[in-house]
N, C-alpha and C positions, 0 to 999 in steps of 0.2 A: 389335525390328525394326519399321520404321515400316510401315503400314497406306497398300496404295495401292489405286489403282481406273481403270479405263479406263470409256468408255462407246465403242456403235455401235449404230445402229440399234434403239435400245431394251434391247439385251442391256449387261451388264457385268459385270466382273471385274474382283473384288476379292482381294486380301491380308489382310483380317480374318477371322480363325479361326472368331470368334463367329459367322459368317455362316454357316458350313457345317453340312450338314444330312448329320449323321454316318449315318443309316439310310440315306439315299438313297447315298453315297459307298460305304460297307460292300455295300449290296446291289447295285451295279453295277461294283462289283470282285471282287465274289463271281465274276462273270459271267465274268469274262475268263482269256484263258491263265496271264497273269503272275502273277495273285495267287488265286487260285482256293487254292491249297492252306494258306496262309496264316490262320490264326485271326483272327476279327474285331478282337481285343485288339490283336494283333502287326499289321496295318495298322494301326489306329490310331494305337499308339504311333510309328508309322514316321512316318504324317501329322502328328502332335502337333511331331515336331521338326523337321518340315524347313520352307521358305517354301511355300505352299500357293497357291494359285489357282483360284476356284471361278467359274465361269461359269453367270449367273443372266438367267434368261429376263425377260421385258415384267412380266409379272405378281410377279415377285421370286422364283419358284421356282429353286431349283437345277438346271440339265439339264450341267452340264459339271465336270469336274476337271484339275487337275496338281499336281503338286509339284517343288521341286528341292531335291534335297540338296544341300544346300552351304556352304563354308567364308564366303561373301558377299566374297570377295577374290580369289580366284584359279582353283577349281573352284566346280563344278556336274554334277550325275545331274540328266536330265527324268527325270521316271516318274511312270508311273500315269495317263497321259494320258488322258481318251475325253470323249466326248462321248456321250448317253443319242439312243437310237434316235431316237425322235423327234423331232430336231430333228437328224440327219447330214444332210451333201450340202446345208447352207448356207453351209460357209466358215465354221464356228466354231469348229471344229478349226485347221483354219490359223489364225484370228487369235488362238488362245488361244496359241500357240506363238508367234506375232507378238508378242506381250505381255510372254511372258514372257523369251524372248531379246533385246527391248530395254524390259525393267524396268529403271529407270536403281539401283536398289539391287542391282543384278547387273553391273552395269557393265564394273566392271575384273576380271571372271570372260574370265578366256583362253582354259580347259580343259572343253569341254562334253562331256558321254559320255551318251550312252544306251544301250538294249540295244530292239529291236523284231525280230518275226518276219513282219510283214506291214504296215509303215508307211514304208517305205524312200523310196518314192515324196515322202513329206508332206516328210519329214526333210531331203532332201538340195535342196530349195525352198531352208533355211534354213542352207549350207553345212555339213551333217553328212555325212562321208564313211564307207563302209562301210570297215573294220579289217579286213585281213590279217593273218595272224601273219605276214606278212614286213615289214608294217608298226609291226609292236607286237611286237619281240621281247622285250620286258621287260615286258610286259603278263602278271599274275598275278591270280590267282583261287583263293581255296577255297570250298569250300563245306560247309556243315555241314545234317544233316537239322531241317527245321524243327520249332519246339517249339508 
């Protein structure tokens, strides 16, 4: 998968793995609802396969994440999305989502899905609609307890 990179304002984001600064990534998903019960192994390994997105502040630190699951042809999962306290309520969140739903190696991805319990607002900016089960009648799901 080829390695890209935006710039604004001094911040950018990149698609090099190498870049990512797996403590800081690990201990700020530690933090959250989605991944909180999750073994630092098992994020890992979930970040190691998917296309990654790290948003790195002036100085070259890390302050931001995503990733997307994906086939690179026709689906896409965002997840794991945030941005670290101190640096919310600039607009890096939106443009980290700006980025990655027009990565031109994501292109002819049709089928975008996420799952969020409090970002509805950010999401539906970038035409994501919320799912009804009268909208997704063939929409399935299991689930297994985590290891």
């Amino acid at each position: 998968m080829s390695i890209s990179l935006w710039k604004r304002d001094g911040f950018e984001v990149s698609t090099d793995p190498s870049r990512l600064d797996k403590a800081f990534i690990l201990r700020e998903l530690a933090k959250t609802y989605w991944a909180a019960e999750s073994s630092p192994e098992n994020l890992w390994l979930s970040i190691s396969n998917s296309r990654i997105y790290g948003l790195y502040g002036p100085d070259g630190a890390q302050i931001g994440f995503a990733r997307a699951v994906t086939d690179l042809a026709r689906f896409a999962w965002l997840g794991d999305v945030f941005i670290c306290d101190a640096h919310k309520r600039r607009g890096l969140g939106k443009w980290l989502v700006e980025v990655i739903i027009g990565d031109p190696a994501l292109a002819t991805v049709a089928r975008w899905m996420l799952a969020t319990d409090d970002a509805h607002e950010l999401y539906t900016r970038f035409g994501f609609e919320r799912v009804s089960a009268d909208d997704a009648p063939n929409l399935m799901v299991m689930r297994r307890p985590l290891s």
